[in-house]
C-alpha positions, 0 to 999 in steps of 0.5 A: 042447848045454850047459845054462846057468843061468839064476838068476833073482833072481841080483844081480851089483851091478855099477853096474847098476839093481836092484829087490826086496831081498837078504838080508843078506851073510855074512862071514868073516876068514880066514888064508890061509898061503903054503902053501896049495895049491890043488890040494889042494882037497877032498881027503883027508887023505894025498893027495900034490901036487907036491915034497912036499905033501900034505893037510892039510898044505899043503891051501887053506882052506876059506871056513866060510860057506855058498853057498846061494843065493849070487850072488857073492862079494867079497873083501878081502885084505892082507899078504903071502907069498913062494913061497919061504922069507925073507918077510919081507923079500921079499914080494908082497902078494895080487895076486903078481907075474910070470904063472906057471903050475902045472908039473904043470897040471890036478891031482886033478881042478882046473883048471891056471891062469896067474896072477901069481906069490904071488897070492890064488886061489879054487877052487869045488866041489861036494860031491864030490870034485874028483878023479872028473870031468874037470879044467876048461880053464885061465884065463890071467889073462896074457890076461884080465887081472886088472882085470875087475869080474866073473868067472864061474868054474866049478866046479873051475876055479882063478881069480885073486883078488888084493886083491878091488879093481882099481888104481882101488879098484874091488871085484870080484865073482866069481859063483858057479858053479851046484852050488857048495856049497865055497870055498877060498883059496889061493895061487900058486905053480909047485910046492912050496908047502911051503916057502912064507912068509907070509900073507894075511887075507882078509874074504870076503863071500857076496852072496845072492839073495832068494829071498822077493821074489816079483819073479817067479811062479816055483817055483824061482830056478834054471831052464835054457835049452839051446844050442849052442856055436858049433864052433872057439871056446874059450869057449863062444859060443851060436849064437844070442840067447835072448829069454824073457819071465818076466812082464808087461814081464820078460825074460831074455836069453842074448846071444851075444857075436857078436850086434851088437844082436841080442837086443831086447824090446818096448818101444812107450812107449820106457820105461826099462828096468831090466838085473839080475843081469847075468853071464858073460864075452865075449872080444873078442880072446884078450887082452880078456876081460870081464864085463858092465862091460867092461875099465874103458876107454872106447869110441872114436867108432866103437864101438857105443855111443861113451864106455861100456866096451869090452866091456860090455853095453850097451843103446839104445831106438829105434823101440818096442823095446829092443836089447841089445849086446856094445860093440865096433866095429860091423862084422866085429870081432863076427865074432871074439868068445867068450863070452855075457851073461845078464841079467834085463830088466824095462821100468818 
């Protein structure tokens, strides 16, 4: 069993309808060197990483803004470094190159990671430090891709951050992980960062939730729901949909990837329904990740809901109720998906 955080008032802001207020963003510009090696997040001064590098040398740099009731964050990145000694003149800018990998893999307790080579990277963490509990899995950004709209790291796990944008100029958001109170930002390399050059600036951006609203009558913006994970999947898949109602004509619901239209809520006056603070990501194949607004492409005639994103989460109302889906090829295809949506309903 695992526990799944339910934020309650969480915004992803993600193209989607949303009620009551959020508290301002917090930004900073920070100056991200070449050097900056993520796996020296949160460690002490004098501990070694690969060829050399040690803190604070060649540690990340941590983001100075709080994540308190942070729902995600956005970036903005430029310029330009090489993981070797000459840039200038031979750079990459924040979304790298080729897909590389860290040599020495999981290291101080940091997840390993598969992503373009002198690209932008974050790490969450905690309080502690990284190093007393078990690293992550790995992100392979060669099979997600580095064109989702949101991503949902954990805590510990390095994750690509390019530009911020995708090719359309599109900003990302990368949603903050339950237990979270530290960002670093860091770049990507195989070993040695020490011998890294260049830079990048990055405006990051915290995106709250409102914690004052009163959308709804609850003691606490955090709440837990328990679930299996299906056996045999790298991403953890719940066996089930999870339907609960949080007050008059207001739902959350846990959507397992593999559910086609599984998950529905009452809706007899066939009214409009409003999704919010929608997070997670399903797998349709080991090469198609995505958060809740799909890959960015279309979806052909024979899908569940025709000329929406493939991948994204998607809504129909017939018969007095409101039915919820991962938008794939109806069919066996559901079969072999990865991954959950979680997302507030409210029927105006």
């Amino acid at each position: 069993m695992v526990a799944s955080v339910l934020r309650v008032l969480r915004l992803a802001h993600v193209g989607v309808a949303l009620l009551g207020g959020q508290q301002p963003a917090a930004s900073v510009v920070v100056r991200v060197p070449a050097t900056s090696n993520p796996y020296l997040a949160g460690m002490p001064a004098g501990t070694k990483s690969t060829y050399g590098d040690k803190a604070p040398e060649q540690s990340p740099v941590l983001v100075e803004l709080s994540l308190t009731n942070a729902a995600a964050v956005i970036v903005t990145a430029s310029g330009a470094i090489n993981h070797l000694p000459g840039c200038p003149p031979t750079c990459d800018p924040p979304k790298g190159s080729a897909i590389a990998r860290h040599q020495n893999g999981a290291e101080h307790g940091i997840s390993d990671v598969a992503a373009p080579m002198n690209s932008l990277l974050g790490v969450f963490l905690g309080d502690d430090r990284p190093d007393r509990s078990r690293a992550p899995r790995a992100l392979n950004f060669g099979q997600i891709g580095t064109q989702f709209l949101s991503i949902s790291p954990q805590l510990k796990q390095v994750f690509f951050l390019g530009s911020g944008a995708t090719r359309a100029g599109i900003p990302q958001r990368f949603m903050v992980p339950k237990g979270a109170s530290r960002l670093f930002l860091g770049t990507m390399d195989g070993f040695e960062w020490n011998n890294n050059t260049g830079f990048f600036s990055v405006a990051v951006t915290i995106e709250r939730t409102d914690v004052s609203s009163g959308l709804f009558s609850v003691d606490s913006t955090v709440y837990f729901a328990k679930f299996a994970c299906m056996p045999n999947r790298s991403r953890c898949t719940p066996e089930r949909e999870i339907v609960e109602e949080r007050g008059d004509k207001q739902y959350h619901i846990v959507l397992p990837s593999q559910s086609e239209w599984g998950a529905s809520i009452a809706n007899p006056a066939e009214a409009r329904v409003i999704i919010r603070a929608p997070s997670g990501t399903v797998c349709l194949g080991p090469d198609s990740c995505s958060g809740p607004q799909g890959t960015g492409k279309p979806a052909a005639a024979d899908f569940v809901a025709p000329g929406k994103g493939v991948g994204a989460l998607v809504s129909k109302t017939t018969g007095g109720r409101t039915y919820f889906s991962v938008n794939d090829r109806s069919g066996t295809a559901f079969q072999k998906h990865e991954g959950y949506f979680e997302f507030e309903v409210i029927v105006r």
